[in-house]
Backbone as numpy.savetxt, mean C-alpha at the origin, in Angstrom:
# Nx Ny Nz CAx CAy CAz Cx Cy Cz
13.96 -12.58 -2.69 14.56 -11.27 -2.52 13.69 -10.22 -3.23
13.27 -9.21 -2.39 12.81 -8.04 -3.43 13.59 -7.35 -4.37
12.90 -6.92 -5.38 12.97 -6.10 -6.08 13.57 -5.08 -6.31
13.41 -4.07 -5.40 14.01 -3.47 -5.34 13.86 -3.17 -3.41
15.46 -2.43 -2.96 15.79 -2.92 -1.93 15.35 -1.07 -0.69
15.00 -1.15 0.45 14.79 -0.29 1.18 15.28 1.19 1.02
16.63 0.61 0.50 17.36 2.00 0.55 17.73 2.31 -0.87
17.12 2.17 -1.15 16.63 2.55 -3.54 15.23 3.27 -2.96
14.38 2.22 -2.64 13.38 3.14 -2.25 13.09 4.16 -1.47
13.99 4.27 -0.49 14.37 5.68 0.65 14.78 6.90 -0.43
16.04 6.33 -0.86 16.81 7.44 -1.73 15.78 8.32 -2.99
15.03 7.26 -3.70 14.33 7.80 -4.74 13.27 8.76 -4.07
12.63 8.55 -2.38 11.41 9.30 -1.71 12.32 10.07 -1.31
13.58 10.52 -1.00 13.94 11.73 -0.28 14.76 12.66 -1.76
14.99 11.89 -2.71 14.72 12.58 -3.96 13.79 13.55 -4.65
12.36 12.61 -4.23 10.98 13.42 -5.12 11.07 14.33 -4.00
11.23 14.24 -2.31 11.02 15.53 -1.36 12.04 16.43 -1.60
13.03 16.33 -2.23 14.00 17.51 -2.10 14.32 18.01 -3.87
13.81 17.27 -4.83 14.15 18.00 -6.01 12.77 18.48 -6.70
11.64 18.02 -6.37 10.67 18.78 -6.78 9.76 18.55 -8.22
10.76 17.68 -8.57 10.56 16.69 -9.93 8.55 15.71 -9.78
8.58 15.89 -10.62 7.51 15.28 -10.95 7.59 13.29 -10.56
6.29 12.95 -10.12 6.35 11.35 -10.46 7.36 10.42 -11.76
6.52 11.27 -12.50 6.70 10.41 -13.97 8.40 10.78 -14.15
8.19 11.98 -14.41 9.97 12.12 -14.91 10.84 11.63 -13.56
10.61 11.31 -12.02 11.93 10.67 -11.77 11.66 9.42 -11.87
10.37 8.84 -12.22 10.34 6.98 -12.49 11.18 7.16 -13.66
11.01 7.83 -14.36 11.69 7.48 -15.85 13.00 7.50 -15.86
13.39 8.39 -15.09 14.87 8.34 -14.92 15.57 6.87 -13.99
14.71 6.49 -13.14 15.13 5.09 -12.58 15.14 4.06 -13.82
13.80 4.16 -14.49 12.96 2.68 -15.23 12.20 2.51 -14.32
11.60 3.23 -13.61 10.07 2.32 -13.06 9.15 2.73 -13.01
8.09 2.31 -12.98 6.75 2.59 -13.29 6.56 4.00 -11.95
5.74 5.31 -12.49 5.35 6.36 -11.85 4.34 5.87 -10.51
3.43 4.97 -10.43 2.34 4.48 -9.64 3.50 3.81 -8.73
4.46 3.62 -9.04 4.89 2.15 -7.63 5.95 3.72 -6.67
6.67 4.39 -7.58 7.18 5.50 -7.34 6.01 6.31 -6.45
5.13 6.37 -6.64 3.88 7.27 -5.66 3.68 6.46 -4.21
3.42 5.03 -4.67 3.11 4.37 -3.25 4.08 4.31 -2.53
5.42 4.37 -2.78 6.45 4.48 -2.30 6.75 5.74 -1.57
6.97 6.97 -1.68 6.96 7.97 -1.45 5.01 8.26 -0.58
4.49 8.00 -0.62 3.16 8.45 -0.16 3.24 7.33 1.39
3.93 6.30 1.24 4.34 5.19 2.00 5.69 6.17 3.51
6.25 6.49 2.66 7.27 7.04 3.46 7.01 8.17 4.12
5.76 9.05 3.27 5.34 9.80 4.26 4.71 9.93 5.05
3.61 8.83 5.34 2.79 8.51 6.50 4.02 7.67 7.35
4.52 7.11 6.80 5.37 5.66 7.86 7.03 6.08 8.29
7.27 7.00 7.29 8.91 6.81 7.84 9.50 5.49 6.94
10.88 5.39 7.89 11.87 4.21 6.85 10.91 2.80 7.19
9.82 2.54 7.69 9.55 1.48 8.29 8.00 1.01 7.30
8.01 2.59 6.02 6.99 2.67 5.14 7.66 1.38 3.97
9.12 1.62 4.08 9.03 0.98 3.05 9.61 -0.87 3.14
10.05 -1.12 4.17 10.53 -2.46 4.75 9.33 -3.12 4.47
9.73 -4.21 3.65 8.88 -5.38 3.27 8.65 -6.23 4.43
6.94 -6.41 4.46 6.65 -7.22 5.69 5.63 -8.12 5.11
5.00 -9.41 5.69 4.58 -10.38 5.58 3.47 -10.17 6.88
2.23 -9.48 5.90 1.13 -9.84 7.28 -0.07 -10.29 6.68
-1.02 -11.34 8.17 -2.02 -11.72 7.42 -2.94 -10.84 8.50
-3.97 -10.35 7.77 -4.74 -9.44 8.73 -6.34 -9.93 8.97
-6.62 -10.00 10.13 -7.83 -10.46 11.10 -9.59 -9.90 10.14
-10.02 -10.59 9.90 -11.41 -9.55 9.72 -11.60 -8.86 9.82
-11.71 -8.44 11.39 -12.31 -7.30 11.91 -11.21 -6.39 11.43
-10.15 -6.61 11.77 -8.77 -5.41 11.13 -9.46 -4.70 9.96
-9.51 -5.90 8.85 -10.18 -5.60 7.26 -11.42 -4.64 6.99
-12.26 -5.10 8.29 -13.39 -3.96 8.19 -13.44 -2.83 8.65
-12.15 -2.84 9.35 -12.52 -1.62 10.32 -11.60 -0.35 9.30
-10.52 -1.12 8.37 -9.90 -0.25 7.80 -10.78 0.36 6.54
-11.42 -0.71 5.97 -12.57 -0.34 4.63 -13.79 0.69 5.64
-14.00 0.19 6.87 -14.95 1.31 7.24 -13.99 2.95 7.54
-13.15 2.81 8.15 -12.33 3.90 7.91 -12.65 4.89 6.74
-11.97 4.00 5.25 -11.66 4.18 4.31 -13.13 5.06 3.92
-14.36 4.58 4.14 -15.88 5.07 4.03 -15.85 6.27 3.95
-15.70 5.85 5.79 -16.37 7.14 6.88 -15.61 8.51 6.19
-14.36 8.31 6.21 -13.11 9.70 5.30 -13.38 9.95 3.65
-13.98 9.12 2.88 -13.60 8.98 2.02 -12.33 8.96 1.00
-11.50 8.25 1.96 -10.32 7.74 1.32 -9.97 7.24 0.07
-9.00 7.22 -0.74 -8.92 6.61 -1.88 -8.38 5.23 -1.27
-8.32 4.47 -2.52 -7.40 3.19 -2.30 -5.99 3.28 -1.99
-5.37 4.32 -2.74 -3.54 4.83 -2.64 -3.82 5.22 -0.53
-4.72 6.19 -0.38 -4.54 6.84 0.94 -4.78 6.08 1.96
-5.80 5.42 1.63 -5.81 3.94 2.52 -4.62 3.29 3.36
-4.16 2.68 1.79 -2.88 1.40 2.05 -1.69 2.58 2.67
-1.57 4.27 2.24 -0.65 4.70 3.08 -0.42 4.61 4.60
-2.15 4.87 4.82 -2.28 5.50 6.11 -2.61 3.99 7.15
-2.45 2.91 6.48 -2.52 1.65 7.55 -1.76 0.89 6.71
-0.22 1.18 6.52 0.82 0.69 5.67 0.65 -0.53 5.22
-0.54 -0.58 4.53 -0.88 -1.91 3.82 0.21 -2.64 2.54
0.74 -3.44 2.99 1.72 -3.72 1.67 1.47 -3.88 0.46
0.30 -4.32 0.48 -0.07 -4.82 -0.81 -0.42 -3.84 -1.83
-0.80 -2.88 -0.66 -1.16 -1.39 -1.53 -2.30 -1.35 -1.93
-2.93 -0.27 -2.53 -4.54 -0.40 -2.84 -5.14 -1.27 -3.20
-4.25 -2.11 -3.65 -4.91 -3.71 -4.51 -5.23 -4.65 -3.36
-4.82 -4.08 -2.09 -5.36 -4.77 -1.32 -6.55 -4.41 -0.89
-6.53 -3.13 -0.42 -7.60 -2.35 0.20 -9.19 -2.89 -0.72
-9.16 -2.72 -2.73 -9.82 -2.87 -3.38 -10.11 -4.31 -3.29
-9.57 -5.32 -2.93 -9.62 -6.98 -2.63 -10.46 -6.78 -1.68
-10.53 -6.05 -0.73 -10.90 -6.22 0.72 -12.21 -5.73 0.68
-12.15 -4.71 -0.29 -13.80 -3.96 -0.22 -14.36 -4.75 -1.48
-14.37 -5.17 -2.41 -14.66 -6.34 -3.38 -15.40 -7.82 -2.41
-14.32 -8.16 -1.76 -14.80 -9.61 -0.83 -16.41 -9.27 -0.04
-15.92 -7.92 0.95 -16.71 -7.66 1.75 -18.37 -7.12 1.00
-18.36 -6.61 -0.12 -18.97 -6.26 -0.69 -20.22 -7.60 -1.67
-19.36 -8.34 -1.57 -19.87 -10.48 -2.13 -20.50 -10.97 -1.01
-19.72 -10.99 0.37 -19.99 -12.11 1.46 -20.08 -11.31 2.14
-19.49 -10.35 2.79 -19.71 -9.68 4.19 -18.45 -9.91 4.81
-18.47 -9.58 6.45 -17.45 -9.60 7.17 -16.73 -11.62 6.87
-17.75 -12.34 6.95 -17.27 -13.49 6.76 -15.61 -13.58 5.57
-16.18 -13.14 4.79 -15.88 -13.08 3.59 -14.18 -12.39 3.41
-13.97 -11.53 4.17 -12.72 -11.23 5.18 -11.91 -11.99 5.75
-12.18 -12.90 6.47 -11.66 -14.04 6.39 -10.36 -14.38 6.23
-9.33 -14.54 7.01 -7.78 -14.99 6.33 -7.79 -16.36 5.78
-7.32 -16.69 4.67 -7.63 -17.74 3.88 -6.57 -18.78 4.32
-6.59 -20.05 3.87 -5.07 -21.08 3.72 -4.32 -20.33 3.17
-2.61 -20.62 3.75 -1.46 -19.96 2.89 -1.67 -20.40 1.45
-0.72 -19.53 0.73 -1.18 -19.44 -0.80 -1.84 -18.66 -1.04
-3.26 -18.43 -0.30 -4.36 -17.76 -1.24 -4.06 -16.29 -0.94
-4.32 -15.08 -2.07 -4.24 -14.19 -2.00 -5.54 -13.27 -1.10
-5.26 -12.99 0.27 -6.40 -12.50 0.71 -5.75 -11.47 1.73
-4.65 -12.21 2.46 -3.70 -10.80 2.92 -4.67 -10.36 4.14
């Protein structure tokens, strides 16, 4: 079970859009960390309610490169990235992805055996 549930995370993003409050001070007022509060809300605004529904994907190579070449060509951050191709894992993925590719190459992309963290 997650963590915390779709509609905590809806409520807290249509919160930061309508009260104007800062990151930090409405994480603090939940208890949660300001960074998960950003991907969340930065999530909902590229995606809608469908930003924040927990999903289970394993993504193709070419997917992987084409989003890190994306990420290049724009100069995207890691946060704008995982918004704008609702990566779950969130920048820690995006940064996994350009890390691998950056060692081995497209190979290196690769969807691994279950278990392994490669996403």
């Amino acid at each position: 079970m997650a963590k915390y549930d779709e509609k905590f995370k809806r409520a807290l993003a249509q919160e930061y859009f309508s009260n104007g409050c800062g990151y930090k001070s409405l994480a603090a007022k939940y208890g949660i960390h300001h960074g998960q509060l950003k991907r969340w809300v930065d999530s909902y605004r590229q995606n809608g309610d469908s930003g924040l529904i927990k999903k289970f994907s394993h993504y193709s190579a070419e997917f992987k490169l084409s989003v890190l070449q994306h990420m290049w060509r724009e100069e995207l951050s890691f946060n704008q990235t995982a918004a704008l191709f609702d990566l779950r894992g969130g920048p820690v993925v995006a940064s996994i992805w350009q890390r691998k590719y950056h060692e081995g190459g497209i190979t290196a992309l690769a969807p691994s055996p279950e278990g392994a963290l490669n996403r």
